[in-house]
N, C-alpha and C positions, 0 to 999 in steps of 0.2 A: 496562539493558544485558542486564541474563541471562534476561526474558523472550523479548524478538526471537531472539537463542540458543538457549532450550529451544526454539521454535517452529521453528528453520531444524534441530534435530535429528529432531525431528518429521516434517518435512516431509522428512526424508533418508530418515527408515523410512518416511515414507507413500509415497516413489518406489520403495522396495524393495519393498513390497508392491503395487505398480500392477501388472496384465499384461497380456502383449503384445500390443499394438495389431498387429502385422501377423500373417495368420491364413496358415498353414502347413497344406496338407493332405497332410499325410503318410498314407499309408497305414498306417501303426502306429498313429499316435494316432487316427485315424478307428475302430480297428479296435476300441478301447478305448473310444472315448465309445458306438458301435450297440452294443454291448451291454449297454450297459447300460440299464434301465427310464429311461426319458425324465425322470420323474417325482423324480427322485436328481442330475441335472443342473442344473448352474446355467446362470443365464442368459447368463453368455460363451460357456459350452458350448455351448449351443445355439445360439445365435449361430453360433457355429465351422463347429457342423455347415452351421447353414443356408445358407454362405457358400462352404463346400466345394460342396456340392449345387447350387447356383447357377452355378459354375463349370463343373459337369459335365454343365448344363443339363437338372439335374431341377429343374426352377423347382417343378411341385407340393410335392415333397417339403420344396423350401427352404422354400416359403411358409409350410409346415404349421412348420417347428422355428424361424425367426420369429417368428413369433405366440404360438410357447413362451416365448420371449427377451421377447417383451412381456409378457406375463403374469408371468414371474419376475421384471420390474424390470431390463430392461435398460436401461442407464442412457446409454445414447448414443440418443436418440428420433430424432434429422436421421438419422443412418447408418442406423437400423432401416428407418425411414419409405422411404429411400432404395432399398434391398433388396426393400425389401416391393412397392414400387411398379415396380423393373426386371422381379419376379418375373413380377408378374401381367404384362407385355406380353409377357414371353417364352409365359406360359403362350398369351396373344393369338395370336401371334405363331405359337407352334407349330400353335394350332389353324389355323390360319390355311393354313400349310405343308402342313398333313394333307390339306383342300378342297380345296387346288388341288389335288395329287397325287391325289386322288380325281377327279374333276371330269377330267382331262384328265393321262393319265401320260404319253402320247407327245409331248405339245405341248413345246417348250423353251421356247417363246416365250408361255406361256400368263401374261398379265398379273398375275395373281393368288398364280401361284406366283412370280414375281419381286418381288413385293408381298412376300410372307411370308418368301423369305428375304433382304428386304432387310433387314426386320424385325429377322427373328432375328439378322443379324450388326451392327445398331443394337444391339440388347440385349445380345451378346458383350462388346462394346465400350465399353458407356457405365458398366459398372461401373469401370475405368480410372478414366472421363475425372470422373466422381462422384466418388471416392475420394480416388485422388492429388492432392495439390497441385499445382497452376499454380506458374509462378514468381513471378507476381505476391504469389503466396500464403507461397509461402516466404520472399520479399521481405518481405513486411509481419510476419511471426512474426520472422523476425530482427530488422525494429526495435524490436518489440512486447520483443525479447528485452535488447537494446540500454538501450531507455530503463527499465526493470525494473530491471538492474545501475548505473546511472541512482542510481536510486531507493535501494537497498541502500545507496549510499555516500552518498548526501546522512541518509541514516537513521543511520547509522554517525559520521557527521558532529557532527548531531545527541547523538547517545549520548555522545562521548568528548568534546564540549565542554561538555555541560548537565546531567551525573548529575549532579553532587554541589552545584547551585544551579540556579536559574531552571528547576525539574524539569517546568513545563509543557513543554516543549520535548521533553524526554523521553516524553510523551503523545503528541506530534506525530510523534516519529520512531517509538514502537508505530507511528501509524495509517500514515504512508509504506512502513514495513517492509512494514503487509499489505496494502497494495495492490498495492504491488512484487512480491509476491508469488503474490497472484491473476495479475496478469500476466505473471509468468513462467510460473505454472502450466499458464495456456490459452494459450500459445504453445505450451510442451510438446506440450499435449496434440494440439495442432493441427498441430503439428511431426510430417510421418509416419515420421522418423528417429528419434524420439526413444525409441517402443514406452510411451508411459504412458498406462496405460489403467485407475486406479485403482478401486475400487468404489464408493467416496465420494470426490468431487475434495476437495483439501484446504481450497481455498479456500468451501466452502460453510459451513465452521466459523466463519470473520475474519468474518461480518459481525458475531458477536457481539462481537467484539473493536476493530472497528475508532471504532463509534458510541461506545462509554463512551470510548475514548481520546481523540476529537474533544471530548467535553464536555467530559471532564477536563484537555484542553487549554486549551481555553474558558477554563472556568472558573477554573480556575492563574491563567491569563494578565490575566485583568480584574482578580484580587484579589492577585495578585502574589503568594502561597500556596507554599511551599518542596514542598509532593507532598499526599501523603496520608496515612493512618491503615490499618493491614493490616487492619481491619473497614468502612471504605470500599474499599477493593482487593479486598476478597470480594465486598461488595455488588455493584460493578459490576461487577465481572469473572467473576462467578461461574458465568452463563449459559455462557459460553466455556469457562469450567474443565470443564464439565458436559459439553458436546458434544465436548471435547477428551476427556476420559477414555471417552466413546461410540464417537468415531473408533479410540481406541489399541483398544480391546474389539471394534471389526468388523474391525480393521483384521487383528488376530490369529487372528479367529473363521471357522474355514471351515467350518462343518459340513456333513455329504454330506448332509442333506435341510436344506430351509427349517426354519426356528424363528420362534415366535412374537417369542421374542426378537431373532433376529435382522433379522426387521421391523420393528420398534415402531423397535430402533434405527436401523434406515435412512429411517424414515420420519421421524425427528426430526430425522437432520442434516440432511434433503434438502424436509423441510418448509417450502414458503416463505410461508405463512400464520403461522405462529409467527415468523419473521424478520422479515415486516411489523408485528406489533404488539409485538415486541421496540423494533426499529429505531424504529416510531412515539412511542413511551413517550419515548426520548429525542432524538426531533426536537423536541418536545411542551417537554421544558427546555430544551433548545438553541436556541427562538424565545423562550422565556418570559425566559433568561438574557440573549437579547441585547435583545429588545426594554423590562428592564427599565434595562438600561443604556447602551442606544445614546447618549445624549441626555450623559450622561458621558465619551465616549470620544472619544480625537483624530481628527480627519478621515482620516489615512492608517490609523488602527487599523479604526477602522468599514470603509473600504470592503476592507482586506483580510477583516472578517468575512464581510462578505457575500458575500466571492467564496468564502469557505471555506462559506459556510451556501448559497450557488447550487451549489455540486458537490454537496453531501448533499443538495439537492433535487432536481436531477437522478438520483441514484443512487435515492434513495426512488420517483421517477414508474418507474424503471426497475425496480425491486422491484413495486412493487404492478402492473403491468403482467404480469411474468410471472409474478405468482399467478392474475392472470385468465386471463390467456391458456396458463396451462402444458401445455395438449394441445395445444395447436399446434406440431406439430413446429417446421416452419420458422421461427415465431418464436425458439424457445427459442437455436438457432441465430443468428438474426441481432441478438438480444440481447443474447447472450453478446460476438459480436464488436463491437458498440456500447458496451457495457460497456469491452470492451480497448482504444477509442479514448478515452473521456472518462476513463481510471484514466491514459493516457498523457499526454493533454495535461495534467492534471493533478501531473502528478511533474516535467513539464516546464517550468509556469508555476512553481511551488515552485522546482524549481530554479534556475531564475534570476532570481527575487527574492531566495532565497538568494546569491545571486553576486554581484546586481547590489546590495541593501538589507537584510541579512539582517536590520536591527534593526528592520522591519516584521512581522516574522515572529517574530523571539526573544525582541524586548522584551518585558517585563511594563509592563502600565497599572497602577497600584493607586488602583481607583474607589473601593475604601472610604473613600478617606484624600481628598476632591480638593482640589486646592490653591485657596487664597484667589488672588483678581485683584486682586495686588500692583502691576501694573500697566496703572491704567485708561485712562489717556491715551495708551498705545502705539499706535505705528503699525503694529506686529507682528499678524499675524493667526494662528491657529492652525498652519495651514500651513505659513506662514514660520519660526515657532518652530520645529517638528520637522524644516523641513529644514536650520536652521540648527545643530540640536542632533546633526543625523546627520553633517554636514561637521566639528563640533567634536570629534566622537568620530571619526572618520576622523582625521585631522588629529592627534589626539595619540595613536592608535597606529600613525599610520605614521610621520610626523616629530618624534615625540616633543618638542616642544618646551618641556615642562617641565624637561627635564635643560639647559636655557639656567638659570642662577642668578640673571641680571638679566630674567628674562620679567616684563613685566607686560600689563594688561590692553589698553593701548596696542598694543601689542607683537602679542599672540596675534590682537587683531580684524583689525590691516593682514594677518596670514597669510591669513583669511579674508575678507578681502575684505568686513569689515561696520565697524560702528563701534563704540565703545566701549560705548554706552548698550546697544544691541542682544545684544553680546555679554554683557552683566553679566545684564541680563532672563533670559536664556538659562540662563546659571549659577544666579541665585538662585529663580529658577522651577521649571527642569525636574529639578534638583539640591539644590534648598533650603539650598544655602552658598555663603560667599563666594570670592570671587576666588581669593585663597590656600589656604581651605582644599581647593577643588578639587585647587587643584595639588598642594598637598600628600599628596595622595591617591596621583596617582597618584608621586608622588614615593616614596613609604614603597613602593610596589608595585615600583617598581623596586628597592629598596635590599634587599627580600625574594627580589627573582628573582636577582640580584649572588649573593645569601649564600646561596641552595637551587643555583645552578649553579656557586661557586669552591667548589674542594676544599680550598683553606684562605683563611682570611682573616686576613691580618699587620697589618694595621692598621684602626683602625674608620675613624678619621680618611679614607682613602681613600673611604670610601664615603661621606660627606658629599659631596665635590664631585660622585663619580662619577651620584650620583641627584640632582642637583639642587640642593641646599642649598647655601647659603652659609656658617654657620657651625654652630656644634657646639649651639648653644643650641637655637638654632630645630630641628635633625637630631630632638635627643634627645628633646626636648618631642612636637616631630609622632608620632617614631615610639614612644611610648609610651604617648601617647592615643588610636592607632588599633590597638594591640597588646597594652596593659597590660603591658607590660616594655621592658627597656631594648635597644636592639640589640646589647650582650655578650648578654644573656642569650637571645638569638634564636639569636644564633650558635653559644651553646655546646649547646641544644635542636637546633638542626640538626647540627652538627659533633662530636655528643659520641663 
């Protein structure tokens, strides 16, 4: 839980240090950036200028401080690209206006000059229509924004039910956090109300973070493993540590000329040749891990994996992709927004597995340990087993039918609608104990949640019937072999 937290602090000052996406020509701040040496200027600066100048349809002059803006690293390429290309038609466009008015001053009707300033008032106008969102657009960033917070509560979710056991899960809400988070990000950004216009988007950091978490999911989850060791927690998380203290160091660092330093740093977080053979390293265990134990694992576990290992294979072709292709403006662009489709439907399909099965998602398999086929001559197939086992566990934490004192195995299979043989398989299979002491399980569970939520307890005797048990022998016995004390002395440990 207090990583996602240090990270959602992070990403509060990384929005405080973002600046303003919409570009203000004030004649005072114009009047402060022309004088000064071009050279001393960063590249929003210039930007600024070139966008003012545009406006005022000195297209020459934009194009020139532009081209500054590229050369400094400006880091929105589709918007550059976009500027740079309305530029050159106006500069067209003017020339164009010049000819004809040369060429024939008197004419009004001279084709040519009607040509040019049709031109020119295309070129007025299409930064607008370039720039600004459509509604469709602002439509699709609200959902983008939508399923994001989505995401945050299924991560949340995650966190306050599975820190303190079954910690693979806690890996799985890391990696929902930061894709929820990428997507909120480039909705932001895309959002033109929002003004976030960061120098490093935040999200170029999570891909370090998100791959170790997926494996360490993985991995948790096949061997059933309570977390990790704080020297496995450096190992793989350390890449992240690394570009995170790079972000807080640029994010603070403005100096009025470029640095060597502060290059190197922006060219690491925003390097996507090191993200690929990061990312690569642990695709590389992440097929080596499943493909050593598919052959182990129950039929609804596998194909949840493989739908988990088909999104990081699409995310990977979409990485190596935009290392090739990264001067392609327009790609970079419609990457990015490909990216916020497949990060959606993915938080989406999650979430309603989580709704609809969440024990496909949360359960641990423990492939080290696998169990003997105790029973050969069933008519149960794998399948049936686990859906059988997922209706049992339904079944007794919504109608609790362990707190019945005469339950037996007759009894619990007519609720389910199986039969007795069927039901026992299930128990001593998927559970490795018998009848009873299942129930007894969750029996002693309830008799612990009674004595953690009364604020006092006057009689113990009451809590025998009230969890289940019939007499005081069997109460004491159970709940002292799954406790190591007796339930006075639980109570006076809770109640002291």
């Amino acid at each position: 839980m207090k990583i996602p937290f240090f990270i959602l602090i992070l990403f509060t000052l990384q929005f405080s240090w973002s600046q303003d996406k919409t570009i203000h020509c004030d004649i005072n701040e114009l009047s402060r950036l022309t004088v000064k040496d071009i050279s001393v200027l960063s590249a929003f600066e210039l930007f600024h200028l070139g966008v003012c100048e545009y406006r005022f349809n000195n297209f020459k002059r934009a194009s020139s401080y532009f081209q500054s803006a590229e050369v400094k690293g400006f880091e929105d390429n589709t918007l550059l690209n976009k500027y740079s290309k309305l530029c050159n038609e106006g500069l067209l466009a003017t020339k164009l206006l010049e000819n004809a008015a040369q060429a024939n001053t008197d004419d009004p009707f001279n084709p040519n000059l009607a040509l040019a300033e049709n031109s020119l008032t295309k070129v007025e106008t299409s930064s607008l229509e370039n720039y600004n969102n459509s509604l469709q657009h602002d439509l699709l960033n609200h959902i983008f924004i939508f399923i994001s917070i989505i995401g945050f509560l299924l991560a949340l979710r995650l966190f306050l039910k599975f820190q303190k056991e079954q910690t693979h899960n806690v890996f799985l809400g890391i990696f929902i956090f930061g894709i929820s988070l990428m997507l909120f990000e480039l909705a932001l950004y895309w959002w033109k109300d929002s003004n976030y216009n960061p120098r490093v988007s935040f999200f170029r950091i999570q891909f370090f973070l998100w791959i170790p978490s997926i494996y360490l999911y993985m991995r948790n989850k096949l061997t059933a493993a309570i977390g990790i060791d704080k020297k496995e927690f450096v190992i793989h998380y350390s890449v992240f540590i690394i570009a995170l203290v790079a972000l807080l160091i640029l994010g603070n660092y403005n100096p009025t000329t470029d640095s060597a330093f502060s290059d190197f740093l922006s060219k690491f977080l925003n390097s996507l040749y090191f993200k690929s053979v990061h990312s690569t390293i642990y695709v590389i265990l992440l097929l080596s891990l499943f493909t050593k134990n598919k052959a182990k694992l129950s039929p609804v576990n596998k194909n949840w994996l493989i739908l988990l290992l088909s999104f990081i294979g699409i995310i990977m072709v979409l990485i190596y992709t935009r290392t090739l292709f990264e001067q392609i403006h327009s790609f970079d662009y419609l990457s990015k927004y490909f990216a916020a489709i497949i990060l959606s439907i993915f938080i989406s399909v999650a979430g309603l597995m989580l709704f609809i099965q969440p024990e496909i998602i949360t359960k641990a398999e423990d492939i080290s340990h696998p169990k003997e086929p105790k029973y050969k001559n069933s008519g149960l197939t794998d399948d049936m087993l686990f859906i059988l086992k997922i209706q049992l566990d339904e079944l007794l934490q919504k109608k609790k039918p362990y707190l019945d004192n005469n339950i037996t195995l007759e009894k619990l299979s007519q609720e389910l609608n199986t039969d007795r043989y069927s039901l026992s398989q299930v128990i001593n299979q998927e559970y490795g104990k018998n009848f009873y002491e299942f129930i007894n399980d969750y029996r002693v569970e309830e008799t612990i949640n009674i004595i953690n939520k009364s604020k006092e307890i006057k009689s113990v005797n009451d809590l025998i019937y009230e969890s289940g048990f019939n007499n005081r022998v069997s109460f004491y016995k159970a709940f002292k072999k799954r406790k190591n004390m007796t339930p006075m002395e639980y109570v006076k440990t809770v109640h002291a």
